[in-house]
N, C-alpha and C positions, 0 to 999 in steps of 0.2 A: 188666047183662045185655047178651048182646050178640047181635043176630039174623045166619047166616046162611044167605043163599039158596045151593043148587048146583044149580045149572043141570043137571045132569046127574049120575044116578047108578048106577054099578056094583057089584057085590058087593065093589069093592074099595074104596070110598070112605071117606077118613078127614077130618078136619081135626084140626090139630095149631092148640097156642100156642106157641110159640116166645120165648123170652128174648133181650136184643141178644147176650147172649154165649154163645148156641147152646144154652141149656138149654130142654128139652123139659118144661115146666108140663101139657101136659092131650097127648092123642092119645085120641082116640075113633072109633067106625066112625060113619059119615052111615046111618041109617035110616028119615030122611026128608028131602023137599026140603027143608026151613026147621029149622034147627037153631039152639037158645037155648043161649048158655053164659054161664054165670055167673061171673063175673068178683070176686065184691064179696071175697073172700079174696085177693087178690093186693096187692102194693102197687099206687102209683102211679109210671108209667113205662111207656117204649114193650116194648110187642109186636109179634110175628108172627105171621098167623094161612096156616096153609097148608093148601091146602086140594090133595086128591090123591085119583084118579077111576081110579088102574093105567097109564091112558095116558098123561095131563100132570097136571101140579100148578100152582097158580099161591100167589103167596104178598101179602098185604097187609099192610099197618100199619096197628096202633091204638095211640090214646093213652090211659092211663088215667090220669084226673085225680083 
C-alpha cells in the first residue's frame, strides 16, 4: 500500500501510476486528502505517481520491491 497526501484539492484532482514506458496502471479522482493505493498486484519495479489538482501536477517515484 502506498499512502498519499494532496495538499490541496479541486474537483479536478486525480493521481495517476504511471509505468517507466509511459503506461498508465491506475488513474483515479482524489476524494480525499489522504489516498491509499494498493499496489500488491503489480510486479516489482519502478513507478510514477502523478499527481494533478487542473492547475499543476507534480510527479514522483516509487520503488516497488
Amino acid at each position: 500500500m502506498v499512502s498519499i497526501e494532496a495538499g490541496r484539492m479541486t474537483g479536478n484532482s486525480c493521481i495517476s501510476i504511471v509505468t517507466v514506458t509511459g503506461q498508465v496502471i491506475l488513474n483515479q479522482q482524489v476524494v480525499s486528502p489522504v489516498t491509499m493505493i494498493n499496489l500488491a498486484g503489480l510486479p516489482a519495479g519502478l513507478y510514477f505517481v502523478r499527481y494533478s489538482d487542473g492547475d499543476k501536477a507534480e510527479v514522483k517515484k516509487i520503488i516497488k520491491q
